[in-house]
N, C-alpha and C positions, 0 to 999 in steps of 0.2 A: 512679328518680323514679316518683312517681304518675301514674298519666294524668291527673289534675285540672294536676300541676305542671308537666307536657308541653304541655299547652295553655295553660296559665298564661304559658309561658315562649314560648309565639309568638304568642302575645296582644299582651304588652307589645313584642315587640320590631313585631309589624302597625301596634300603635296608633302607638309612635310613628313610623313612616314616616310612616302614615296623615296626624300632625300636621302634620311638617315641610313635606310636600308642600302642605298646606291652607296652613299659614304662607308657602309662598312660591308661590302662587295656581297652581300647575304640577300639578294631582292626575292620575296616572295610574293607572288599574286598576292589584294587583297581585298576586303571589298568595306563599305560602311554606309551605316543607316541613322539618319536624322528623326528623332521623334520628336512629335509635338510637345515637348517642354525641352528642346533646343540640345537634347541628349543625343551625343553621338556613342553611338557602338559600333565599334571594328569586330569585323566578321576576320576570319584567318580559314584559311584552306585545314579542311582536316588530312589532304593530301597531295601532294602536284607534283605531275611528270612534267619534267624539263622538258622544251621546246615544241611547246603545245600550240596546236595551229590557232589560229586566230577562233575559227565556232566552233571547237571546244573550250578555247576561256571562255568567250559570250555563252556557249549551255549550260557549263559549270553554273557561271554566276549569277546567270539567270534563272537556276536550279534552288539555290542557295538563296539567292537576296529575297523570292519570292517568300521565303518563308520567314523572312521578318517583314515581307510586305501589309500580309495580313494583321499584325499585331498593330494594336486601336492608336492613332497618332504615328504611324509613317509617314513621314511628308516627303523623303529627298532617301533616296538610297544609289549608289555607283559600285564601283567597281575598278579596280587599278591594276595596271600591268609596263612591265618594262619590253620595249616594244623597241626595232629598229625600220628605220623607213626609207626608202629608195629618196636620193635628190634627184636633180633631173638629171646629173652625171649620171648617175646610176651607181653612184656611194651609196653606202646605207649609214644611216644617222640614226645614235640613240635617243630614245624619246620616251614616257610614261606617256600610256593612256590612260585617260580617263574617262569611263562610261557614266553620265551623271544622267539622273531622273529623277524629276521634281511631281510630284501626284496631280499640280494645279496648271501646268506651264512645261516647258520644252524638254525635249532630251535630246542628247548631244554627245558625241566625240570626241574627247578634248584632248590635243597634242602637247605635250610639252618638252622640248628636245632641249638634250640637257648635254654638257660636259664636265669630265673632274678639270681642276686645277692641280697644278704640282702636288699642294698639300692634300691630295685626297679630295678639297671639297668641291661637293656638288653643284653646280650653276645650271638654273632654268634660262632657259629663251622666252621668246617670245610664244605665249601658247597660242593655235590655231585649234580652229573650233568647226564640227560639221553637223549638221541637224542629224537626228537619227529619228526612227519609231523606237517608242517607249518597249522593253523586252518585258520590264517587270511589273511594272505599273503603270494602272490604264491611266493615260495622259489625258488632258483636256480632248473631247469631241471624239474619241478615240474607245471601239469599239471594244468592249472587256478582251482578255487575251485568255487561249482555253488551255 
């Protein structure tokens, strides 16, 4: 696989958690790791205080994911949070982040601003996307992290 398709492939399997949990109003941080035989594993908080500022979820999970970083064939691990964000009215709009890091290539930010429908279900937008520094793993050209 690509590493476009490695992270393609713990994208969709974030999102949809992401959804269901939003669908049955129960959203808990959470995080997941791609190994090299295409195995995903869901990390789950062993504890979470509500309304947790933005770098303590980033320390949390960057505490956490390090420790499946190490195990032989990590290639992609992230991290997900339900997250509201200023428009330029200065609404705030819900949205799942998504902290994604691939071991060979980019890491990134990923918006996805979502609303319920009448019937409960969940709908993604369009997701927007920001380059970040790797937290967990050393990224291409990217000097070990201590």
């Amino acid at each position: 696989m690509t590493h476009q398709e490695e992270r393609g492939l713990l994208l969709r399997v974030m999102t949809r958690l992401a959804q269901t949990q939003l669908e049955k109003d129960g959203f808990i941080p959470f995080g997941g790791v791609l190994g090299s035989k295409r195995d995903v594993q869901l990390v789950m908080p062993k504890g979470w205080k509500q309304n947790s500022t933005r770098d303590e979820v980033e320390g949390y999970w960057t505490r956490e994911l390090k420790k499946y970083a190490v195990q032989d064939g990590c290639r992609v691990v992230c991290f997900c949070a339900d997250v509201r964000v200023p428009k330029d009215d200065g609404q705030l709009v819900p949205a799942v982040l998504i902290h994604i890091e691939h071991v060979e290539a980019e890491s990134e930010d990923m918006l996805y601003p979502y609303h319920k429908e009448d019937d409960a279900k969940v709908v993604f937008g369009k997701p927007t996307s920001v380059a970040r520094q790797h937290m967990v793993l050393t990224g291409p050209s990217e000097p070990p992290h201590g």
